[in-house]
C-alpha positions as CSV (number, residue, x, y, z in Angstrom):
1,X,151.2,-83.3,-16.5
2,X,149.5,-82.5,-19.3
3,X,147.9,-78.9,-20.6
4,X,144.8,-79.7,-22.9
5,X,144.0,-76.9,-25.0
6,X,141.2,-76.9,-27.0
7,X,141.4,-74.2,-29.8
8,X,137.9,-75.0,-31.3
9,X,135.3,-73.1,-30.0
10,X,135.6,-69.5,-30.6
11,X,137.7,-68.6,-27.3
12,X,140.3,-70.8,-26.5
13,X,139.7,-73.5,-23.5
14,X,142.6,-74.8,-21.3
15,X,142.5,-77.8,-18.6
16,X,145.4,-79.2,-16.7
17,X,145.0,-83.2,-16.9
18,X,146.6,-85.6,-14.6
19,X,148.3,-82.8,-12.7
20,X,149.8,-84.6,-10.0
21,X,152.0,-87.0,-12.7
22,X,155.2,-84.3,-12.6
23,X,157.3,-87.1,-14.8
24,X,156.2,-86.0,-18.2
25,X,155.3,-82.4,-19.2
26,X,153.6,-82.2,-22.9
27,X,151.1,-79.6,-24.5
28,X,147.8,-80.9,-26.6
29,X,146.7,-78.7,-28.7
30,X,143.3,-79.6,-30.4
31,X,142.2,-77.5,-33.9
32,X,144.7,-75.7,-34.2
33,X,143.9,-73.5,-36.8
34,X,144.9,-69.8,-37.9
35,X,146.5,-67.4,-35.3
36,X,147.2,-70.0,-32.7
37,X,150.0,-68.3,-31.0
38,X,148.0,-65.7,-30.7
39,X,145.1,-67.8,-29.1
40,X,146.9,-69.9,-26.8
41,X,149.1,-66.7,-25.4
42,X,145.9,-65.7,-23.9
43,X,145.8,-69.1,-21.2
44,X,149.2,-69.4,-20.3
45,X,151.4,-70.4,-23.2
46,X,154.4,-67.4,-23.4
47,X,156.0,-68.4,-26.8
48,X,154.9,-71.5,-28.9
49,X,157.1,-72.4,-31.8
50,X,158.3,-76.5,-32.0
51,X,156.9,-76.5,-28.4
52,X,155.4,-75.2,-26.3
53,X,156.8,-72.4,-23.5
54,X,154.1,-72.9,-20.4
55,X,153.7,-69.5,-17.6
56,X,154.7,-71.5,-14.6
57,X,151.4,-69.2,-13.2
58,X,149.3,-70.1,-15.7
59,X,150.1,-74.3,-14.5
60,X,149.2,-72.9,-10.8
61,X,145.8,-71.3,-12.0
62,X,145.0,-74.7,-14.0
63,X,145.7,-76.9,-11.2
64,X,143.3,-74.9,-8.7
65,X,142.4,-77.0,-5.6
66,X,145.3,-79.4,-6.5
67,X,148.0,-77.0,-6.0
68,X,148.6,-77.9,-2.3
69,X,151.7,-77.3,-0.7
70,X,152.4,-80.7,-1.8
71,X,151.6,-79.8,-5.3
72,X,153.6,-77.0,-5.0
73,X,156.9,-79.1,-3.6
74,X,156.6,-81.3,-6.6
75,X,156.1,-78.3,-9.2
76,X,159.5,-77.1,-7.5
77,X,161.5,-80.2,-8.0
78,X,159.7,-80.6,-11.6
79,X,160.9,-76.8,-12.5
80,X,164.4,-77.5,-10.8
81,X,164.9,-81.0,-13.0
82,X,163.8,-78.9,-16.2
83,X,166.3,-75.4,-15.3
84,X,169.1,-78.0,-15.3
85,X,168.0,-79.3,-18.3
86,X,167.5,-75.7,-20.5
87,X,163.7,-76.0,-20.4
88,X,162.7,-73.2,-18.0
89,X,162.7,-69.9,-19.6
90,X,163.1,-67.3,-16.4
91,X,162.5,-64.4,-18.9
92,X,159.3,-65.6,-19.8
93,X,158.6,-67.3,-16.3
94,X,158.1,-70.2,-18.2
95,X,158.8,-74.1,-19.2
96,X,158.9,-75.9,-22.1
97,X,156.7,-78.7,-22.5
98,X,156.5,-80.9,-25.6
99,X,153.6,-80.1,-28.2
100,X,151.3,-82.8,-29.7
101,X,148.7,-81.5,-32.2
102,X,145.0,-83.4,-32.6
């Protein structure tokens, strides 16, 4: 799963590519220029210092007509694999994903 966000037009744009692949979780974060904390809290990004902390609503609203209950079982046992692991932040409602900067 991968959360594209593109920080160059002049409000920030967000997609949710290949969301049924729940194996990898990363961040791509295109311009990113001044204030981008700032820019990508407003889609769905709770914190964003060496990576990225994703509002596991904000991955529901990107995924639209793909989060079936399917969808939904699989986003379950992704967010249960990554609490094990110290990547969900329940505070923030969030998980951490990887950040890659283009």
């Amino acid at each position: 799963m991968i959360v594209e966000i593109d920080l160059s037009a002049e409000s920030a744009r967000a997609r949710l590519a290949e969301p049924d692949d729940f194996t990898a979780f990363k961040v791509v974060l295109r311009d990113s220029g001044p204030s981008v904390a700032e820019r990508v809290e407003a889609i769905g990004v709770a914190r964003l210092d060496e990576h990225a902390w994703v509002r596991v609503d904000a991955l529901r609203e990107l995924a639209g007509a793909s989060a079936t209950p399917e969808w939904e079982e699989s986003l379950a046992s992704m967010l249960e694999f990554a609490r094990s692991r110290g990547w969900v932040d329940d505070e923030l409602d969030s998980i951490r994903a990887h950040v890659e900067r283009v």
